[in-house]
C-alpha positions as CSV (number, residue, x, y, z in Angstrom):
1,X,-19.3,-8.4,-24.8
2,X,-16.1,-6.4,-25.3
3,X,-13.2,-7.5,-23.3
4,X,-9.9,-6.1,-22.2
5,X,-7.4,-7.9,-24.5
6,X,-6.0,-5.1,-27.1
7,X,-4.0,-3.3,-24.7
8,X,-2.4,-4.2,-21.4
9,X,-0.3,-1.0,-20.9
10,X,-1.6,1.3,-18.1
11,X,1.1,3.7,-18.1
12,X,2.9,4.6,-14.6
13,X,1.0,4.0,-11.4
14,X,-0.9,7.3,-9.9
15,X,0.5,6.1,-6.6
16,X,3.7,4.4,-6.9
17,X,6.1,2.0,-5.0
18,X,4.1,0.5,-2.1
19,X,1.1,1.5,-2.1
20,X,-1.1,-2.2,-3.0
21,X,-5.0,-3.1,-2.8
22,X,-6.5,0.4,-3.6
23,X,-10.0,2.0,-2.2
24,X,-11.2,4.9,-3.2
25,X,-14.3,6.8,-2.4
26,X,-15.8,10.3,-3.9
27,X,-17.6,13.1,-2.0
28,X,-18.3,15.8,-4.6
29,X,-15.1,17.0,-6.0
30,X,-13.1,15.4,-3.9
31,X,-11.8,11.6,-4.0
32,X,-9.9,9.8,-0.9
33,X,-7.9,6.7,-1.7
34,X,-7.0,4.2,1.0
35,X,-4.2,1.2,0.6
36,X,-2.6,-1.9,2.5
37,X,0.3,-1.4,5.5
38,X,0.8,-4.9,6.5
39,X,2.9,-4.6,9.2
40,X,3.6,-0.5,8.8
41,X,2.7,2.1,11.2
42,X,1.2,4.7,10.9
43,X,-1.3,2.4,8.9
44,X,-3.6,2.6,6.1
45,X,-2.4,5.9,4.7
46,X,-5.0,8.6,3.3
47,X,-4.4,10.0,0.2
48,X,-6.6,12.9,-1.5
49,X,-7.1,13.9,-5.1
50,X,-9.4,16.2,-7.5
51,X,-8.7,14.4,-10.8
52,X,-7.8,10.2,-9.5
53,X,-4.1,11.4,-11.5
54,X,-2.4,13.2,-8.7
55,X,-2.5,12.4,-5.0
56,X,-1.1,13.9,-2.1
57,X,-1.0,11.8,1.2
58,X,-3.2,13.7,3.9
59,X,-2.6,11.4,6.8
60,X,-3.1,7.6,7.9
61,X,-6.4,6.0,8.9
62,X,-4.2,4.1,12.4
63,X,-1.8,6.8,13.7
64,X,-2.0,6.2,17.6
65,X,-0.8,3.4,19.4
66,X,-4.0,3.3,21.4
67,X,-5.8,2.3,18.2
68,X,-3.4,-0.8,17.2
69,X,-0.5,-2.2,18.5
70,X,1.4,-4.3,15.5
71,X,4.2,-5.2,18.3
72,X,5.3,-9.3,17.1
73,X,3.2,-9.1,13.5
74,X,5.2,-11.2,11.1
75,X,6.5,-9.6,7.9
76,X,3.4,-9.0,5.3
77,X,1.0,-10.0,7.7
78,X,-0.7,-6.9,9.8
79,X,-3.0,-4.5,7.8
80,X,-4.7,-6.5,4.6
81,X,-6.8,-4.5,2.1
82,X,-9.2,-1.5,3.5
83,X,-11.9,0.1,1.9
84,X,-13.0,3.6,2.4
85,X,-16.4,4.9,1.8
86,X,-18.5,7.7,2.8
87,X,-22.6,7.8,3.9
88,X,-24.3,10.7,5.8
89,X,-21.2,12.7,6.4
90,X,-19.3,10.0,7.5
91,X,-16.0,8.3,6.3
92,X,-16.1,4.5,7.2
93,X,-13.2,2.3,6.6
94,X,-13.1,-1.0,7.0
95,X,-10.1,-3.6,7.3
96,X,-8.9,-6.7,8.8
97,X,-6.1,-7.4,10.9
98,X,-4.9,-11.0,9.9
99,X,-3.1,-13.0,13.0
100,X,-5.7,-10.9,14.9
101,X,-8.6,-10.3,15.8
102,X,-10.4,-9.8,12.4
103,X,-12.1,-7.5,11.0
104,X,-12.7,-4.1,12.2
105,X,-14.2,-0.7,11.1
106,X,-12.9,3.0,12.0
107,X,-14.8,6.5,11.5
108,X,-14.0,10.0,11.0
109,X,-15.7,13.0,9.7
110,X,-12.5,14.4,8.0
111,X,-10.6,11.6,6.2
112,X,-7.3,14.0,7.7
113,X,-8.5,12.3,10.9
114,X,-8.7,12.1,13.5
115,X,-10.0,8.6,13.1
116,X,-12.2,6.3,15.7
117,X,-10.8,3.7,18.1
118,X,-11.7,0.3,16.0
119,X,-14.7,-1.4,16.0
120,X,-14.3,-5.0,16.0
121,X,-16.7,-6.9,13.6
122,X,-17.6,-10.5,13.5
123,X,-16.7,-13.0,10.8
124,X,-14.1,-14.8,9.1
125,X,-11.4,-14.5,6.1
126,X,-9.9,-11.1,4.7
127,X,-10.3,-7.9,2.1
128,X,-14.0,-6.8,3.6
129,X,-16.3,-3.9,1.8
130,X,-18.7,-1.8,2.7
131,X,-22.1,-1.1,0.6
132,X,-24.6,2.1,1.4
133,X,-27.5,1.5,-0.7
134,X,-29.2,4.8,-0.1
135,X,-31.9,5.2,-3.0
136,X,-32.6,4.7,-6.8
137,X,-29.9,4.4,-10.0
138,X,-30.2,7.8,-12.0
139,X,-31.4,7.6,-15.6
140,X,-28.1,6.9,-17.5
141,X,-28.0,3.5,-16.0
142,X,-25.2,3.9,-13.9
143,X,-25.9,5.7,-10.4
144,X,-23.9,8.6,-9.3
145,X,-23.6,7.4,-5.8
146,X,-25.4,10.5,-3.8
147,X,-22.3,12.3,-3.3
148,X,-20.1,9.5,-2.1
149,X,-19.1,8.5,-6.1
150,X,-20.3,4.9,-5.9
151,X,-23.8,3.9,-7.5
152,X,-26.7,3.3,-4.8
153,X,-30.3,1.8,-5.7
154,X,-33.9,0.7,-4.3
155,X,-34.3,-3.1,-3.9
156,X,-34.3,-5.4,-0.9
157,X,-31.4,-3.1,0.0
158,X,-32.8,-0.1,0.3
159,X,-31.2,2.3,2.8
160,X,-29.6,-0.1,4.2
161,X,-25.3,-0.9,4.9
162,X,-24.0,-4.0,3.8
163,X,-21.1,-6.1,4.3
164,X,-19.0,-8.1,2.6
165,X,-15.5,-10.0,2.6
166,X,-13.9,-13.2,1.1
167,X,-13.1,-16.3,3.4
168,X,-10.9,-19.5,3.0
169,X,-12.9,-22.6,2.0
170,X,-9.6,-24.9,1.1
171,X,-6.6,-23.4,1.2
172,X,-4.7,-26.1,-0.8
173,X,-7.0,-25.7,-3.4
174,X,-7.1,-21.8,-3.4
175,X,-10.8,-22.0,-2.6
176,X,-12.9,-19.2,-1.3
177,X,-16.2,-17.6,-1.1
178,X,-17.4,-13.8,-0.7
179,X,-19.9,-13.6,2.2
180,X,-22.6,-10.4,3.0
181,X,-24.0,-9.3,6.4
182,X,-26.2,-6.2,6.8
183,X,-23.7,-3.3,8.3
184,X,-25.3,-0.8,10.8
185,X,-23.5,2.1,10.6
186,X,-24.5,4.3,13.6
187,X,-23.8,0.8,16.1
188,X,-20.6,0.0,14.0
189,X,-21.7,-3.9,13.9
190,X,-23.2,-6.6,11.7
191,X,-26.6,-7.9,12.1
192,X,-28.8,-10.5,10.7
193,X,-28.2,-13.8,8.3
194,X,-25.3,-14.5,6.5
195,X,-25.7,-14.9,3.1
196,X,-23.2,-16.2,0.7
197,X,-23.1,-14.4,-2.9
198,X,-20.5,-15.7,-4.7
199,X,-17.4,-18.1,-4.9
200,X,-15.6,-17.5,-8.2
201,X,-16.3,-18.0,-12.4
202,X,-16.3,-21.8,-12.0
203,X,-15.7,-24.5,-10.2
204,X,-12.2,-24.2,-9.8
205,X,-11.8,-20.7,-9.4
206,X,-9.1,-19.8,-7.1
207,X,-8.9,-16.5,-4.6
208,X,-12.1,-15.1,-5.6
209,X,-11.6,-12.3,-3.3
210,X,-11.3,-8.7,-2.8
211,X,-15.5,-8.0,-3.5
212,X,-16.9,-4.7,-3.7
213,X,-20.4,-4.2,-4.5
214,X,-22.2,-1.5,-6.6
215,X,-25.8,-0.6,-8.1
216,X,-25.7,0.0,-11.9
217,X,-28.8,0.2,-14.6
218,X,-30.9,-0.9,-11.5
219,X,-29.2,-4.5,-10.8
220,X,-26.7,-4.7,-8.2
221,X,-22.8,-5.7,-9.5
222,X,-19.9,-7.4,-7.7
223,X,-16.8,-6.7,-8.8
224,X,-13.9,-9.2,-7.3
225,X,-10.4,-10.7,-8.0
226,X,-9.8,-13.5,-8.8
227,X,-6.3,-16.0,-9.4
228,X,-4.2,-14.9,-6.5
229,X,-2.5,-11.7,-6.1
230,X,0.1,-12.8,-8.8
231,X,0.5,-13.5,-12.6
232,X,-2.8,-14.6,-13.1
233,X,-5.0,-11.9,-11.1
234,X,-7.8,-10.8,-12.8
235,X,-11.3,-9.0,-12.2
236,X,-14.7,-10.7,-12.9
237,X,-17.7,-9.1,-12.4
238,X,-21.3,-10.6,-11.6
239,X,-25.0,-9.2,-11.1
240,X,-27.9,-9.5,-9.3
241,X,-31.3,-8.4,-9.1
242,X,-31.5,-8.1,-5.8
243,X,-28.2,-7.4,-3.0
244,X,-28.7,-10.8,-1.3
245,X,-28.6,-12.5,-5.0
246,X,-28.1,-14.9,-6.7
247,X,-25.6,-13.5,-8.9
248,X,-25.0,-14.3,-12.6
249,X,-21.4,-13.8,-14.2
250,X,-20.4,-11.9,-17.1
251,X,-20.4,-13.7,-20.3
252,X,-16.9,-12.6,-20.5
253,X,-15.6,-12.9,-17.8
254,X,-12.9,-11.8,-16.4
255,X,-13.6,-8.5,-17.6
256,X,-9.9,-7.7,-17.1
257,X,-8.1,-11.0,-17.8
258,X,-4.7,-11.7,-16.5
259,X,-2.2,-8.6,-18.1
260,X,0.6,-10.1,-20.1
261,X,2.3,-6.9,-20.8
262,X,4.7,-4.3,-19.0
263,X,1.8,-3.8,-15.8
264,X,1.0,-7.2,-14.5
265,X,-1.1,-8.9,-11.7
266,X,-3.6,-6.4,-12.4
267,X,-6.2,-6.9,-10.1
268,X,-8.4,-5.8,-7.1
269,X,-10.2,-3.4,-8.7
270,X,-12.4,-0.6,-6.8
271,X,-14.8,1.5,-9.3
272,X,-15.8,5.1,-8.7
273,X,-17.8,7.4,-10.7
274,X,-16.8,11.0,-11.5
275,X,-19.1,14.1,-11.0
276,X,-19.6,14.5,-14.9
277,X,-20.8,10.9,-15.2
278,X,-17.8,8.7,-16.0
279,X,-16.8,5.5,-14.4
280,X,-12.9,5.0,-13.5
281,X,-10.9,2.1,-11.2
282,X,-8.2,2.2,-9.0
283,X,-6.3,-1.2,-9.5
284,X,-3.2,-3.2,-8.6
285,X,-0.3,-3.5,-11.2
286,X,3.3,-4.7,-11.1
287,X,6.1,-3.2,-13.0
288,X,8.2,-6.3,-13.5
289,X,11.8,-6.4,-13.1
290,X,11.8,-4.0,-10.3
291,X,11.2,-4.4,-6.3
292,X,8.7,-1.6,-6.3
293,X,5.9,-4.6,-6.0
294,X,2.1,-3.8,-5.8
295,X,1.2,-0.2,-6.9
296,X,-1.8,2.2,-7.6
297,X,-2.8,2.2,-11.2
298,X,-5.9,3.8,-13.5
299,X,-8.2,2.7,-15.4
300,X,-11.3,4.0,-17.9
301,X,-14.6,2.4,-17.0
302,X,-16.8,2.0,-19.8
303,X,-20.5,-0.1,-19.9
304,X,-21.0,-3.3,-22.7
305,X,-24.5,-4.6,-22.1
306,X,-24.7,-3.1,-18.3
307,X,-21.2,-4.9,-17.8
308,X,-17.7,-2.9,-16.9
309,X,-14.5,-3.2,-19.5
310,X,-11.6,-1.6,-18.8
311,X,-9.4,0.6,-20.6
312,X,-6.0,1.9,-20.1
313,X,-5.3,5.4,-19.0
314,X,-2.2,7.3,-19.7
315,X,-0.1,8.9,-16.9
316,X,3.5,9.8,-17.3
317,X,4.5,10.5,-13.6
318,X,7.0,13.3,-13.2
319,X,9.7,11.2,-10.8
320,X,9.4,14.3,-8.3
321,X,13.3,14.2,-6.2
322,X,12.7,13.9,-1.8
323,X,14.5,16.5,-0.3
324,X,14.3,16.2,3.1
325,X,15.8,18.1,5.9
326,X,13.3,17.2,8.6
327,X,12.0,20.5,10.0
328,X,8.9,18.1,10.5
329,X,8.2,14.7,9.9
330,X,6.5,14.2,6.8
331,X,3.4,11.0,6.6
332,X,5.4,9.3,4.2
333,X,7.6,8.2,6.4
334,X,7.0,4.6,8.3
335,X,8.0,2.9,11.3
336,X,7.9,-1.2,11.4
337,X,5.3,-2.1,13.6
338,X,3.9,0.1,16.9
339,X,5.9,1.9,18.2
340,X,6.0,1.7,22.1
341,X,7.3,5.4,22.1
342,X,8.5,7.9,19.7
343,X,12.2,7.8,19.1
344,X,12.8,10.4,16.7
345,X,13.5,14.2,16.8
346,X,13.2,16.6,13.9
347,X,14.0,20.9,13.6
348,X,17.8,20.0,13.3
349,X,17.9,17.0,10.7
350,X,16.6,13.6,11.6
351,X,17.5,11.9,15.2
352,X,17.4,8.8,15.6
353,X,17.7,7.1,19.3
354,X,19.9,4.3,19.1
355,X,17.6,1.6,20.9
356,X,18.5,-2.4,21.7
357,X,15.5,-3.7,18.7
358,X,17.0,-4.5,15.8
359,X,16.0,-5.2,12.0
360,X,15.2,-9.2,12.5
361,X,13.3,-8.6,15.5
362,X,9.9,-9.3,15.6
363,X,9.8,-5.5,17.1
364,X,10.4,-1.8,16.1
365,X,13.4,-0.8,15.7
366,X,14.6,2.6,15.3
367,X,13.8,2.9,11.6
368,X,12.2,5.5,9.4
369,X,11.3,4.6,5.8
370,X,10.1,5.1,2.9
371,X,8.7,3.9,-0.4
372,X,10.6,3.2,-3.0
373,X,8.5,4.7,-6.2
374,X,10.7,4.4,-9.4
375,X,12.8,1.3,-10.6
376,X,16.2,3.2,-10.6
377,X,16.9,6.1,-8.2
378,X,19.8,7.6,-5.9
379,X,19.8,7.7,-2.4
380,X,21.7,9.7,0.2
381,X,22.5,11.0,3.6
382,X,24.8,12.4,5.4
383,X,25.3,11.0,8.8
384,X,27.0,12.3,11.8
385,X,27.3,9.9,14.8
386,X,30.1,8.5,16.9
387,X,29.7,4.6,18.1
388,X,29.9,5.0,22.3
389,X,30.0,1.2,22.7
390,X,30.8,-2.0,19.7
391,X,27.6,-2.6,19.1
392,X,26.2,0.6,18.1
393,X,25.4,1.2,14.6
394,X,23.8,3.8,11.9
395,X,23.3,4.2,9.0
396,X,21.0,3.6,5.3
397,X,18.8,0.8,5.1
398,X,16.4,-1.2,2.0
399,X,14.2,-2.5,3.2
400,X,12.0,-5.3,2.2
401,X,11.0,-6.4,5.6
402,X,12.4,-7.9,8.8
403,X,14.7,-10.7,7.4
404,X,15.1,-9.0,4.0
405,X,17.1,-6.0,3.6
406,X,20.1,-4.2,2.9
407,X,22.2,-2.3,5.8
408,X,25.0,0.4,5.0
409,X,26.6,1.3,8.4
410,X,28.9,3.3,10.3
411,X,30.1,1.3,13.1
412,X,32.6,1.0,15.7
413,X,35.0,-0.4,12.8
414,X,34.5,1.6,10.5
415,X,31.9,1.0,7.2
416,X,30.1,-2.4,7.0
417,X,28.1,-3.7,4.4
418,X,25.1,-6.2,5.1
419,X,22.8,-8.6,4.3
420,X,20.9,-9.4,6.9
421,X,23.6,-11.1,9.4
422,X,25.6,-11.5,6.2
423,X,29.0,-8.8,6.0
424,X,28.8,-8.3,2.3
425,X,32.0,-5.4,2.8
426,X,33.5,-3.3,4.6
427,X,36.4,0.0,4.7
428,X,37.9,1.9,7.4
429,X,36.5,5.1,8.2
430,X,37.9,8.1,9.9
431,X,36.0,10.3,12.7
432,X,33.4,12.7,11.8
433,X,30.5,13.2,9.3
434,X,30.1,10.7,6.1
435,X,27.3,10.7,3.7
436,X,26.2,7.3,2.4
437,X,24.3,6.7,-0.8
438,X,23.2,3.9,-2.9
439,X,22.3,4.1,-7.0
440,X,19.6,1.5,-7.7
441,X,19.4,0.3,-11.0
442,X,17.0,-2.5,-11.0
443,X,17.6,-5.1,-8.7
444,X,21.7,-3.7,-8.9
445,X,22.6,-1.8,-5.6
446,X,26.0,0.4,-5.7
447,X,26.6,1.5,-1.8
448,X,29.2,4.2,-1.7
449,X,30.6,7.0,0.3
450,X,32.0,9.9,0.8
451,X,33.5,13.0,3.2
452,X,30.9,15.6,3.3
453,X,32.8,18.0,1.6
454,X,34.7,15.0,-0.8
455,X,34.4,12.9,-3.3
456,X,31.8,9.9,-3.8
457,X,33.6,6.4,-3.4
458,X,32.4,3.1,-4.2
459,X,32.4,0.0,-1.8
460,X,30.6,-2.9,-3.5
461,X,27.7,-3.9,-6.4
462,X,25.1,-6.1,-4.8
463,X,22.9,-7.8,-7.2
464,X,20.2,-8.1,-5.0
465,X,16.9,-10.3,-6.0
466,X,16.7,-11.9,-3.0
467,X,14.5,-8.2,-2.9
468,X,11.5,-9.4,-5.2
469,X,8.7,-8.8,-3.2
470,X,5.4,-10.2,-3.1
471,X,2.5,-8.7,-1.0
472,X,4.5,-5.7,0.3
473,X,7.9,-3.8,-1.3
474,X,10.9,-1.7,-1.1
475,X,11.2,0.5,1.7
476,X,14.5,3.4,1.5
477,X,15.2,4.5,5.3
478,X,17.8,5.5,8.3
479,X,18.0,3.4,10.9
480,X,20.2,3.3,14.4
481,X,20.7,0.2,16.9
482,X,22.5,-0.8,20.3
483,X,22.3,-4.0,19.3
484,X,20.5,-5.3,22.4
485,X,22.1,-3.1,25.0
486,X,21.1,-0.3,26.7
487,X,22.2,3.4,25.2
488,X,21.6,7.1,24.8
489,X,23.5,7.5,22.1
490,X,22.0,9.0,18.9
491,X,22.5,9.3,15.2
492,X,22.0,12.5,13.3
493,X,21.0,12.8,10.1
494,X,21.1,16.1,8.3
495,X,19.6,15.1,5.6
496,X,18.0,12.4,3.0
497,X,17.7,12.5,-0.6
498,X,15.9,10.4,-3.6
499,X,16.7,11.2,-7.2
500,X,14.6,10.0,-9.5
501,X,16.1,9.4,-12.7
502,X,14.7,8.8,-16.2
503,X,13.8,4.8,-17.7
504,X,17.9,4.8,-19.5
505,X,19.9,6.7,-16.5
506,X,23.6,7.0,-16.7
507,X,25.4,4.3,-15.2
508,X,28.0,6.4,-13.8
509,X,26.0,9.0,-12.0
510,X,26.6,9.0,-8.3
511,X,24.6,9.5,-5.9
512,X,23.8,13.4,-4.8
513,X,21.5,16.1,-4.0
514,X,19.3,17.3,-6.1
């Protein structure tokens, strides 16, 4: 059996910065890809393509409050792996909220939304799947999934829903198992005996998780992951002759061993096939060095003795600049948790309501972000906002979650410089508009400032790996607080800017508008 060994490179993500734990479903021409939020809202963002290389976000699967409320989740806990498919017209999405309830299960007829009210669904553990298996493989072996892009076929499954999802056995020991109950789609529930498929390559297999199930050259294959989401993540594949099992490995497996080169942690691997025939897979990957953490990647499917190997496909991503003067606000942009009611304005710049939650809170504060998708990049703003009272602040924030981020504010004082509760520096400031920009260069962060009209000043170089991430990653936003007390002040921002830059930037080039 071939393996992937030759070549670990898979070029730039298709989605970058944080956007982990891909899904992706096709319905003719169209495909729809669906990613973790963790503890993000709006959550599970929708993204559409024609060719799997570019995407364009169309909207977010958990965009009312009514649907979710995130309110106390603890940093990368929340919204854990989702999986989108489509059956009879329908989108179904399935995903588990961890510290909660479980598992659940929205609908919508246009993946734009809007979406269903969850569905709750019994059963333990984490990444769940969905599997329509709607009528027999065509002749080349490898289904064409009736319109939906993934391969259905006749069996004990026949036109019947099935679900699956990996569950804890021993945690010390990393041990899991991936468990199937029949799905009933028009109910939205699980029915019938449990039956457990698979629990990793060997014996001591750890994480076997993330299963998705498919029907190729008449036998049914499970795809998983396998040795934590991390240096040694991998996909192993296994196959049955009928969906309840028992399933026999690959030979090779893992048919994409752990990646050793500049993409690691490859991993949680979702396969769809194209109109013309061809297999691809939306993956995990980490660019190391950076804090961009777990992004979209490619990869070419092709078929060794009915089993999947995985090839690398080139994508040189163009490192588009944000320019963003808020006449609306656009879905990239995030707020941390719930929130209990909107406290934004746009048409005039951004306006922020200055609000007593804070970053560190176990709340949502008056924060808009978003990701960070290259390595190095400049960020700016310009700010206009007068303090009313000592504790109110505003300013740029980097964000890795609630305990872990960077804060340049204008405050009361004058500029202040933070790490978490940590003043890292600080200047005077006079009264009026300042714009505020930071050149990231790695893990180095260069805050500086400037009149609107003047010239860009540096404050201070923070060296900043405290940012590595690990399930979610760098978030770039604005952000106002009163600090605990009441106010109705506000903070205006004009305007917000990314600039891209290429892999070997100047050094000396501020940050600015494109």
């Amino acid at each position: 059996m071939t393996a992937f060994f030759d070549d670990p490179v898979f070029g730039e993500p298709v989605l970058p910065g944080f956007r982990p734990d891909p899904s992706v479903c096709r319905v003719g021409a169209d495909y729809y890809l669906v990613t973790s939020s963790f503890e993000w809202f709006p959550g599970l963002p929708v993204f559409h393509s024609r060719d799997l290389m570019n995407w364009r976000r169309i909207g977010s699967a958990l965009d009312r409050p009514s649907q979710l409320d995130l309110d106390g989740c603890e940093p990368s806990r929340g919204l854990f792996a989702p999986t989108i498919r489509h059956h009879d017209g329908v989108f179904h999405l399935v995903c588990t909220l961890m510290d909660g309830p479980g598992h659940f299960v929205v609908t919508a007829t246009d993946p734009a939304g809007p979406w269903s009210e969850p569905h709750w669904l019994e059963g333990e553990g984490f990444d769940p799947s969905l599997f329509f298996d709607d009528g027999p493989d065509d002749d080349d072996g490898h289904g064409h999934g009736h319109g939906d892009g993934h391969g259905d076929g006749d069996g004990d499954g026949n036109g019947r829903a099935w679900f699956t999802a990996a569950r804890v056995v021993d945690v010390a020991a990393g041990r899991t198992e991936i468990w199937m109950r029949e799905y009933l789609p028009r109910e939205r529930r699980l029915t019938g005996p449990e039956y457990v498929l698979w629990s990793g390559t060997h014996p001591g297999a750890r994480w076997s998780e993330a299963p998705h199930l498919y029907k190729t050259g008449g036998t049914y294959l499970l795809v998983t992951a396998e040795g934590g989401t991390d240096v040694d993540h991998s996909v192993v594949a296994a196959r049955a002759d009928r969906v309840t099992g028992p399933y026999e490995g690959a030979p090779g497996n893992p048919v994409l061993p752990p990646a050793k080169g500049p993409v690691t942690c490859t991993g949680h691997a979702d396969l769809v096939q194209t109109p013309n025939g061809d297999w691809r897979a939306v993956l995990l990957g980490v660019r190391p060095g950076s804090a961009l953490g777990r992004e979209t990647f490619l990869s070419r499917i092709t078929w060794d003795a009915g089993w999947p190997v995985f090839s690398p496909v080139a994508h040189t991503d163009p490192r588009r600049p944000v320019h963003d003067d808020f006449a609306t606000l656009s879905p990239d942009w995030s707020s941390l948790r719930t929130p209990p009611e909107r406290f934004w304005a746009t048409g005039d710049g951004l306006r922020l309501q200055l609000r007593r939650e804070r970053l560190g809170d176990r709340a949502t504060p008056s924060l808009l972000a978003r990701p960070q998708e290259q390595p190095d990049c400049d960020v700016s703003t310009e700010l206009h906002f007068t303090p009313a009272a000592p504790d109110e602040e505003a300013g740029l924030a980097v964000v890795l979650d609630d305990d872990t981020h960077l804060l340049f504010l204008r405050t009361a004082e004058g500029l202040s410089l933070r790490h978490g509760a940590e003043v890292l520096a600080g200047a005077p400031l006079p009264p009026g508009p300042v714009r505020l920009g930071v050149r990231i260069r790695g893990f180095s962060h260069t805050f500086a400032h400037s009149a609107p009209d003047g010239a860009w000043q540096d404050l201070a170089t923070v060296e900043a790996t405290f940012l590595t991430p690990l399930f979610t990653s760098i978030q770039l936003g604005l952000y106002a607080t009163s600090n605990g007390r009441p106010s109705t002040n506000q903070a205006h921002f004009a305007w917000f800017d990314i600039t891209y830059l290429s892999p070997s930037p100047s050094p000396q080039e501020p940050p600015g508008r494109p």
